[in-house]
mmCIF file of the C-alpha atoms, coordinates in Angstrom:
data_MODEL
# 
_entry.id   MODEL 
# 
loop_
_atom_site.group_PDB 
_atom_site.id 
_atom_site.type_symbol 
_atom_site.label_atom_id 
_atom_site.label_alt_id 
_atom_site.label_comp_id 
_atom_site.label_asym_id 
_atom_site.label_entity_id 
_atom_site.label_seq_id 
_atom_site.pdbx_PDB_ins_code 
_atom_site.Cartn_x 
_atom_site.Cartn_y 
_atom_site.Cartn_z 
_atom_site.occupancy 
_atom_site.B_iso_or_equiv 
_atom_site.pdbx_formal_charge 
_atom_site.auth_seq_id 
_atom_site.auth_comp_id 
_atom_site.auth_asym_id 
_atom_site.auth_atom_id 
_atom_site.pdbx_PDB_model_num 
ATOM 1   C CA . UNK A 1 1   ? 65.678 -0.222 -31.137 1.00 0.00 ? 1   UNK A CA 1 
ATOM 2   C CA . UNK A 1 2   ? 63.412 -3.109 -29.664 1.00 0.00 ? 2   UNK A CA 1 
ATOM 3   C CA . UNK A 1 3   ? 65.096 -2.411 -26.216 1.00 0.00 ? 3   UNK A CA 1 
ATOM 4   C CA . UNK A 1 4   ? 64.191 1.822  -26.514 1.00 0.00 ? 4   UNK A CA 1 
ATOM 5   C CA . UNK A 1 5   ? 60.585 0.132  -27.470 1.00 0.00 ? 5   UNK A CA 1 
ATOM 6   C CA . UNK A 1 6   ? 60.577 -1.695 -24.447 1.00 0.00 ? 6   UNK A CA 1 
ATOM 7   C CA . UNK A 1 7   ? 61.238 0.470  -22.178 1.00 0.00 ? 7   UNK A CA 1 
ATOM 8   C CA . UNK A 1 8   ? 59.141 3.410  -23.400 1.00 0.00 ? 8   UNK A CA 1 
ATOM 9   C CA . UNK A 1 9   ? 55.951 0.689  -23.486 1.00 0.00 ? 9   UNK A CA 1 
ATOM 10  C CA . UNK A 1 10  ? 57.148 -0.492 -19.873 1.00 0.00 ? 10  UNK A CA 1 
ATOM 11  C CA . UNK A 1 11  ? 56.909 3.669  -19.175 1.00 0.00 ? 11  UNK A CA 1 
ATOM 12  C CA . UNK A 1 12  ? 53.971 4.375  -20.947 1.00 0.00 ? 12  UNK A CA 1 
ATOM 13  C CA . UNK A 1 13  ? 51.492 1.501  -18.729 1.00 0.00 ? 13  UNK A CA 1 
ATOM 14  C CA . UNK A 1 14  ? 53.606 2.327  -15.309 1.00 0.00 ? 14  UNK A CA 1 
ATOM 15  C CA . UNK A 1 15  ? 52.041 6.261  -16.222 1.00 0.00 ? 15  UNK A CA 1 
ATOM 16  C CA . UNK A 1 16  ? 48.648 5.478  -17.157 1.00 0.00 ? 16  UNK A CA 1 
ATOM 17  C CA . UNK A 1 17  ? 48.131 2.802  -14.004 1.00 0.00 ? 17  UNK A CA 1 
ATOM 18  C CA . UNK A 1 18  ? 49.607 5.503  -11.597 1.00 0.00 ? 18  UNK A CA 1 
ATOM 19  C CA . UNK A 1 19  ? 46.829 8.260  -12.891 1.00 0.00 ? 19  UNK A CA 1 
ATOM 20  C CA . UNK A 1 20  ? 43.829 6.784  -10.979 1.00 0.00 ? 20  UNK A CA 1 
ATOM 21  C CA . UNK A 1 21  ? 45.174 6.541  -7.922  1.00 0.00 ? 21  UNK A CA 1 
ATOM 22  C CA . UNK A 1 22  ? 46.526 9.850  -8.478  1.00 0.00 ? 22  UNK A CA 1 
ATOM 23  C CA . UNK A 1 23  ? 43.280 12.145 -9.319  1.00 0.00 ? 23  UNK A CA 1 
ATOM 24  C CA . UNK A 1 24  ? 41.058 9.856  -6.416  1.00 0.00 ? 24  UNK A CA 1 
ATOM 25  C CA . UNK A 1 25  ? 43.205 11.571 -3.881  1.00 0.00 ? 25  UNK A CA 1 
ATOM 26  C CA . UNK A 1 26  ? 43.316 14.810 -5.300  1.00 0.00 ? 26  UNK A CA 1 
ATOM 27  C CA . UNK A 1 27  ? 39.477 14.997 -5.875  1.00 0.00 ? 27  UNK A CA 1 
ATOM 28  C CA . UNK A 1 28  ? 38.675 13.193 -2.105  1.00 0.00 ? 28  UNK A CA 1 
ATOM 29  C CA . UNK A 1 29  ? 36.327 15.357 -0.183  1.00 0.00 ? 29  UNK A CA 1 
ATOM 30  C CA . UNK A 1 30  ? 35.646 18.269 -2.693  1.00 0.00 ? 30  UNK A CA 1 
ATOM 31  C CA . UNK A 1 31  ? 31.745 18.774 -3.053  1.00 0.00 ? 31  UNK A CA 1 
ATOM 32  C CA . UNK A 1 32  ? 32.762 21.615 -5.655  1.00 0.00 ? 32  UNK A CA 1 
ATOM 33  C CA . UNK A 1 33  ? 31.252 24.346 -3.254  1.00 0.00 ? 33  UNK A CA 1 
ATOM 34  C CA . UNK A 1 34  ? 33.057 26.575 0.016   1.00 0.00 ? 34  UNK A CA 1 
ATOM 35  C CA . UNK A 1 35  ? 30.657 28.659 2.154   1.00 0.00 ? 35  UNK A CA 1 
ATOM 36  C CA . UNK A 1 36  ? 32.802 29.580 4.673   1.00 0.00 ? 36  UNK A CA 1 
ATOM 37  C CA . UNK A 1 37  ? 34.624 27.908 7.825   1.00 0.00 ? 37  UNK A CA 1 
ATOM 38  C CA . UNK A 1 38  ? 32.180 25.793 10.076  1.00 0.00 ? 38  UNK A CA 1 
ATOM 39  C CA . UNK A 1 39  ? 31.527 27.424 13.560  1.00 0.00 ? 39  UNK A CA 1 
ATOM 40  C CA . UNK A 1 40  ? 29.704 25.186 16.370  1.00 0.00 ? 40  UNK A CA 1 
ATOM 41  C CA . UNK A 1 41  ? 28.057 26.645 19.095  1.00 0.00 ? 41  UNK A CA 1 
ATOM 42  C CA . UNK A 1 42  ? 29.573 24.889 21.615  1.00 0.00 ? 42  UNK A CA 1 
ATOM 43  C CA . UNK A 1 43  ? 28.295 25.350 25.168  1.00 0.00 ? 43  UNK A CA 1 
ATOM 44  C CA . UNK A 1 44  ? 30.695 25.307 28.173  1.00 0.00 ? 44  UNK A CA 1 
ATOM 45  C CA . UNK A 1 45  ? 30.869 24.300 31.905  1.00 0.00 ? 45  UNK A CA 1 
ATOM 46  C CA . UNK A 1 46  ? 29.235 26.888 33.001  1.00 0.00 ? 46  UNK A CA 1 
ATOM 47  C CA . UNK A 1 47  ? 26.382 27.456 30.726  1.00 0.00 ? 47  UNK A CA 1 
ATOM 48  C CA . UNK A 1 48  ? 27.273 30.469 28.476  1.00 0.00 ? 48  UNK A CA 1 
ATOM 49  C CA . UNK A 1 49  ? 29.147 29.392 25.126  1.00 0.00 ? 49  UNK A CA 1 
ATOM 50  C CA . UNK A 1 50  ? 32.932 29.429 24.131  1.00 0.00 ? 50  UNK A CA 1 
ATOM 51  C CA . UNK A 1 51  ? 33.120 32.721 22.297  1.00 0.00 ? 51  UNK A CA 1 
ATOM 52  C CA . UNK A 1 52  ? 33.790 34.834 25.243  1.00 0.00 ? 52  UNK A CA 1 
ATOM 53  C CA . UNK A 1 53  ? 34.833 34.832 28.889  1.00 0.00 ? 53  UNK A CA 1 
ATOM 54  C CA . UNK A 1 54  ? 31.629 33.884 31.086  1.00 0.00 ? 54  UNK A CA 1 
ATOM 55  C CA . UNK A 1 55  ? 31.929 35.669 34.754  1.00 0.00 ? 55  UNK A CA 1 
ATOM 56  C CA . UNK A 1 56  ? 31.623 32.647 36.781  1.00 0.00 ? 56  UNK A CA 1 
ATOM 57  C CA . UNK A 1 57  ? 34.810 31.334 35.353  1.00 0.00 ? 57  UNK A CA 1 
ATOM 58  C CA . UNK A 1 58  ? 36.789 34.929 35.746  1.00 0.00 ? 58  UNK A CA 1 
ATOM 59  C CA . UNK A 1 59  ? 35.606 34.392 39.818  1.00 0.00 ? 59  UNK A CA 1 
ATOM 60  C CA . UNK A 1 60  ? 36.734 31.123 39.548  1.00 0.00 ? 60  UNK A CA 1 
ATOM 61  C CA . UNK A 1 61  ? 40.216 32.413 38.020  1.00 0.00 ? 61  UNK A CA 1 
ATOM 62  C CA . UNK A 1 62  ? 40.268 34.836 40.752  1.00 0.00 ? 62  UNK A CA 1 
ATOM 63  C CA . UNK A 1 63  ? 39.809 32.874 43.697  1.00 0.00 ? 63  UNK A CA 1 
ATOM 64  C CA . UNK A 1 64  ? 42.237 30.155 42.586  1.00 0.00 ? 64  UNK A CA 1 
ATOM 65  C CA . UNK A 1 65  ? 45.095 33.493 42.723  1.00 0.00 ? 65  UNK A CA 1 
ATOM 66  C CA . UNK A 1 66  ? 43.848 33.339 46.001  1.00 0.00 ? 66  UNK A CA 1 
ATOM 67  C CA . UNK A 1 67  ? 41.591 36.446 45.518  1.00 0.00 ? 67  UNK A CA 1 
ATOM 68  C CA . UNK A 1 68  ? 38.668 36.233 48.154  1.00 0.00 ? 68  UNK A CA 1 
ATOM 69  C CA . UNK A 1 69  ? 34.797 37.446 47.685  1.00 0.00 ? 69  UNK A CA 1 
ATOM 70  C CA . UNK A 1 70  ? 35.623 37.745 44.003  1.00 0.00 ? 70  UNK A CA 1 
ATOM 71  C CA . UNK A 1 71  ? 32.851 39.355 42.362  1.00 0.00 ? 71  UNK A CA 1 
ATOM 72  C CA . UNK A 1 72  ? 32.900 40.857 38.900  1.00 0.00 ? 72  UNK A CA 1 
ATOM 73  C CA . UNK A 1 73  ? 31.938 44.253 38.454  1.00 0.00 ? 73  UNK A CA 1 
ATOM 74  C CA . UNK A 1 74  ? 32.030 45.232 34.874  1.00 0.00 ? 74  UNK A CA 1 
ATOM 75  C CA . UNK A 1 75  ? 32.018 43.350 31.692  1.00 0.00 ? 75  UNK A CA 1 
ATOM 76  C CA . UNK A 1 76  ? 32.581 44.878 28.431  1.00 0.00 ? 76  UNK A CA 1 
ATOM 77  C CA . UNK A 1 77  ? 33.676 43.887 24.834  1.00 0.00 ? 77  UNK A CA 1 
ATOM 78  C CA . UNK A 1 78  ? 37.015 43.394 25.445  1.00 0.00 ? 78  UNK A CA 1 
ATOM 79  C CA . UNK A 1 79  ? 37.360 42.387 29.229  1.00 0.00 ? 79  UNK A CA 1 
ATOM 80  C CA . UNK A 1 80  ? 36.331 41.342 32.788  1.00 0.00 ? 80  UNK A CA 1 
ATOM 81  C CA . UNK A 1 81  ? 36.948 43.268 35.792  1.00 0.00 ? 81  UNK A CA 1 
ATOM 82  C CA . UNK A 1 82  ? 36.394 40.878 38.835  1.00 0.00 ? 82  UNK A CA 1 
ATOM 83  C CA . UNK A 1 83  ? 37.197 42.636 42.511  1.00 0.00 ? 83  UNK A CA 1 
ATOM 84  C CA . UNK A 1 84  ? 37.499 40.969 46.029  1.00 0.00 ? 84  UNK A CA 1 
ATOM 85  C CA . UNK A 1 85  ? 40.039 41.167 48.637  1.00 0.00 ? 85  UNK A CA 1 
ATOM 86  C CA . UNK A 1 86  ? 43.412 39.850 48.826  1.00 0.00 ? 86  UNK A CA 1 
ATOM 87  C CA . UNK A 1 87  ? 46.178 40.213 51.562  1.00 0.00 ? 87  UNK A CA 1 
ATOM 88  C CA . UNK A 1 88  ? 46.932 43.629 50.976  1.00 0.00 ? 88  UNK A CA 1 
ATOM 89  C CA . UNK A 1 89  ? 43.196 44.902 51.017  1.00 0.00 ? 89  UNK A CA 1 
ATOM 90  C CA . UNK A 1 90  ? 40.902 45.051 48.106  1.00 0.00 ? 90  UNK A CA 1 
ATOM 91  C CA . UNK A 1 91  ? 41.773 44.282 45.177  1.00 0.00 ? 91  UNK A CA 1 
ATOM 92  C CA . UNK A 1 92  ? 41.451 44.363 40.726  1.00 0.00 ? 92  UNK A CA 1 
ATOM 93  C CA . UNK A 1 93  ? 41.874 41.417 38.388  1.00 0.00 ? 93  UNK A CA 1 
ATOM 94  C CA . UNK A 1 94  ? 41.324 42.183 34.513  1.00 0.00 ? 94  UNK A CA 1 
ATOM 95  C CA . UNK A 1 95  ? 40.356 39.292 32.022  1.00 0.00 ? 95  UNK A CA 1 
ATOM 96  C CA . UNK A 1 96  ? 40.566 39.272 28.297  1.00 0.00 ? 96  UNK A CA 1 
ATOM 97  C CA . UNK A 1 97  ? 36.906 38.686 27.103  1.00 0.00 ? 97  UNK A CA 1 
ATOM 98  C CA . UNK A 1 98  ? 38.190 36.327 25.160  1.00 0.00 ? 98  UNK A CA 1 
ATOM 99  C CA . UNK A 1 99  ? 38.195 32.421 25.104  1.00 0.00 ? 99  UNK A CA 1 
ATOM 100 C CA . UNK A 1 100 ? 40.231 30.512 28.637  1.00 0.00 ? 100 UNK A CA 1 
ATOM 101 C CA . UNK A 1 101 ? 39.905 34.079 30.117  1.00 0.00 ? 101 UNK A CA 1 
ATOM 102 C CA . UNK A 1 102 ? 43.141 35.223 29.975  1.00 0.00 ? 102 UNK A CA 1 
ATOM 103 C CA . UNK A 1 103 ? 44.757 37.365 33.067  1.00 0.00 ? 103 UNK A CA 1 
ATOM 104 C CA . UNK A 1 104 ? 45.495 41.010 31.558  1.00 0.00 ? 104 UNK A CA 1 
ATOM 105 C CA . UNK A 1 105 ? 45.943 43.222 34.822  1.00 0.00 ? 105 UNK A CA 1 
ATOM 106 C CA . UNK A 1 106 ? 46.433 41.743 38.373  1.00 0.00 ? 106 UNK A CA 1 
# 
């Protein structure tokens, strides 16, 4: 009976030293509020912001495919149509407005 006493005393102060260090962790960084995720306005390379694909970097896209006189034409919502000539004559490349301008339509 002493040892079961022991042991369950030894348990008991191995719980209530482990709680602390516990509920710190659990409880680090909460301010008790959440208004949303955190969006920076973040300006790129080429002076226009992050959210979208700026022009100057579609031409810039173009002419490394080897597209020459790339100009863009239209932008919309949704992408960026940049013309110039390649070998074959003139020529179409479509961006994704999006972030990194990504090539839809050569």
């Amino acid at each position: 009976m002493i040892h079961f006493a022991k042991n369950a005393a030894i348990a008991a102060l191995l719980a209530v030293t482990a709680l602390p260090a516990t509920a710190g962790f659990a409880a680090a960084g909460d301010f008790g509020y959440y208004d949303g995720p955190r969006v920076e306005h973040v300006q790129d390379g080429w002076g226009g912001s992050r959210r979208g694909c700026h022009p100057r970097m579609a031409e810039d896209i173009a002419r490394d495919y080897g597209m020459r006189r790339a100009r863009v034409t239209d932008v919309t919502p949704r992408r960026v149509i940049v013309e110039g000539r390649s070998r074959g004559g003139w020529d179409r490349m479509v961006f994704a407005n999006v972030r990194g301008c990504p090539l839809i339509r050569r």
